[in-house]
Structures are given as structure tokens and as C-alpha cells.
C-alpha positions as CSV (number, residue, x, y, z in Angstrom):
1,X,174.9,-22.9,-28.5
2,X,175.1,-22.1,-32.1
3,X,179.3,-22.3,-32.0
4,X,178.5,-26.4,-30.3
5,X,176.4,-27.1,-33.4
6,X,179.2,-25.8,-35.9
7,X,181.7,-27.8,-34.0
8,X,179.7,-30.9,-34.0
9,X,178.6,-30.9,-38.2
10,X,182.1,-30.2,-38.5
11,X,183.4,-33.0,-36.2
12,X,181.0,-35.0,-38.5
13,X,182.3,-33.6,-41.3
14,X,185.6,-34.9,-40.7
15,X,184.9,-38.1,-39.7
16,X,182.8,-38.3,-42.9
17,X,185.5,-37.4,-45.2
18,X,188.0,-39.4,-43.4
19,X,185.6,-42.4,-43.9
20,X,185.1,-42.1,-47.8
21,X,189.0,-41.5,-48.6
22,X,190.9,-43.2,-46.1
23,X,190.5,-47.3,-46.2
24,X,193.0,-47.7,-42.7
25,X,190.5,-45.0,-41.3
26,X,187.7,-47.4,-42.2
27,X,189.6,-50.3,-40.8
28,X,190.0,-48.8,-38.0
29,X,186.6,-47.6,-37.0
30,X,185.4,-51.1,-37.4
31,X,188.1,-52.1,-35.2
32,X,186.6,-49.7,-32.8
33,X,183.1,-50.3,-33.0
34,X,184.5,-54.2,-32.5
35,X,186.3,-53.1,-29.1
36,X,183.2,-52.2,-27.5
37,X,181.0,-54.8,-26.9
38,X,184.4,-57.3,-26.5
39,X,186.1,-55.2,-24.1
40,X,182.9,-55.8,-21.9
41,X,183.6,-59.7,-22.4
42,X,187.3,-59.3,-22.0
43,X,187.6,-57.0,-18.7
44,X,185.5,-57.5,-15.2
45,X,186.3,-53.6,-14.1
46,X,185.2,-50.5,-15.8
47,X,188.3,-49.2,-15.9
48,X,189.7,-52.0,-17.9
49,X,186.9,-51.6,-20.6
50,X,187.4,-48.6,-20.7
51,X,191.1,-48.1,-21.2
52,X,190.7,-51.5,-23.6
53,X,188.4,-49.2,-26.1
54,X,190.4,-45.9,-25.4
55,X,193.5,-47.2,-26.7
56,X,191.4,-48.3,-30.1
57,X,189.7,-45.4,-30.0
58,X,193.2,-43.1,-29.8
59,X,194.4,-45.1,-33.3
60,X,191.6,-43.2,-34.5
61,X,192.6,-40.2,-33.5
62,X,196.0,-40.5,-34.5
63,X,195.0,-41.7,-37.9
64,X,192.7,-38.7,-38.1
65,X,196.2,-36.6,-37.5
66,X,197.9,-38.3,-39.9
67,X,195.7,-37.9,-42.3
68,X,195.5,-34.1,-41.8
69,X,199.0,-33.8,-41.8
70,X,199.2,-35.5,-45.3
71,X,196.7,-34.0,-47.1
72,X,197.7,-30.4,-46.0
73,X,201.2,-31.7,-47.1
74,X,199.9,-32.3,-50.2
75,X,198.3,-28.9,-51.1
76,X,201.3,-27.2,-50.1
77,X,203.7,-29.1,-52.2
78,X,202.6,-31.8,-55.0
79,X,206.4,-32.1,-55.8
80,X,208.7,-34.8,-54.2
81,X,210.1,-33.5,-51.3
82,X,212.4,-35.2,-49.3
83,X,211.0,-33.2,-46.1
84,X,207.7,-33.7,-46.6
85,X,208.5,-37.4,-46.9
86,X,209.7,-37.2,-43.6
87,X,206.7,-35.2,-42.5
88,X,204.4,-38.1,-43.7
89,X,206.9,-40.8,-42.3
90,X,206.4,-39.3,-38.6
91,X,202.8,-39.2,-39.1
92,X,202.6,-42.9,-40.3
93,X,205.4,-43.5,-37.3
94,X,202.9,-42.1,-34.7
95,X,200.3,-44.4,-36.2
96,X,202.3,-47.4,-35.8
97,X,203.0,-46.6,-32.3
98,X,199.8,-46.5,-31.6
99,X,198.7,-49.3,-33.0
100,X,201.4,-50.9,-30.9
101,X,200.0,-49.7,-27.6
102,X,196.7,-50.7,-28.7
103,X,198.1,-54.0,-29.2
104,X,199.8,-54.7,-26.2
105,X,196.8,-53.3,-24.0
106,X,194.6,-55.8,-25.8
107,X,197.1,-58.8,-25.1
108,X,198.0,-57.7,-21.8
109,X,193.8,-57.9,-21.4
110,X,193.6,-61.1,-22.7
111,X,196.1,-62.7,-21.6
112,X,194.7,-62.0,-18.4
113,X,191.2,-62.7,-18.7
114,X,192.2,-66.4,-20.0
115,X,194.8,-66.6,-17.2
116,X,198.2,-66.8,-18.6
117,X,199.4,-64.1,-16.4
């Protein structure tokens, strides 16, 4: 029990620091917190809703990656290093992509709801 309550301050931890220095993080969560309540305006089946805020919530997660990846990056090296560049660049690729699906769920959604497919 006492390893779940570590886990969890330091789940809130993260999210917490990722909130203070990271403004797409921010953005983000607000787009999240948006999803919900829409997704239950924008999709008649559970499963709908559910994948609709799933796919916002896994930007999230992915920015929380990306954001680990480039702060380690930084500690290790503070020079300019044309790997680490690279490093950061797939980081901010694997955001993008899933931005991209989030997108494209949330069209595909609302395109259907207002019927145009």
C-alpha cells in the first residue's frame, strides 16, 4: 500500500512539474479536460467517447515522453549536439503524430455526428 502512495505523489509530481515548465503540456491538458464533456455531445456510444478522449488523452502522454526525453537530454549534454538534436526531433516527431491521430479521430467523429459521412 505504501509503494501505491509513492507511485501516486510521484505521478502528481510529474504532472505538476510538467504543468509549471511546459506551456504545450498546459495546452494540452486543457485540450483534455475540453474532450470530455464534448466527446459526450459528439459521440452516441461509449466507445466512441471513450476512444474520442483517449486519443487527447495519449498527446498527453506523449508530450510527457517528450518532455522527459529532453530534459534528461539536457543534463547529459548542455553542448550542441547534432545527435541529441535528433533525439529531441523524434520526440517532437512522435508528438506531432499524435496530435495527428487525435485530429483525425476528432474529425472523423464530427464529421459523423453532423452527417457528412
Amino acid at each position: 500500500m505504501e509503494r501505491l502512495l509513492r507511485a501516486t505523489i510521484n505521478t502528481w509530481h510529474g504532472l505538476l512539474a510538467a504543468a509549471r515548465s511546459e506551456e504545450a503540456f498546459r495546452l494540452e491538458l486543457i485540450a483534455v479536460l475540453l474532450a470530455v464533456p464534448v466527446a459526450f455531445l459528439v459521440a452516441e456510444q461509449a466507445w466512441k467517447r471513450l476512444a474520442l478522449i483517449a486519443v487527447v488523452a495519449l498527446v498527453l502522454v506523449v508530450e510527457l515522453l517528450n518532455t522527459a526525453i529532453e530534459k534528461l537530454a539536457d543534463r547529459v549534454n548542455l553542448a550542441i549536439d547534432p545527435q541529441i538534436g535528433q533525439i529531441k526531433d523524434m520526440g517532437s516527431a512522435a508528438v506531432g503524430l499524435a496530435l495527428l491521430i487525435a485530429a483525425a479521430a476528432w474529425l472523423l467523429a464530427l464529421a459523423e455526428r453532423f452527417g457528412l459521412i
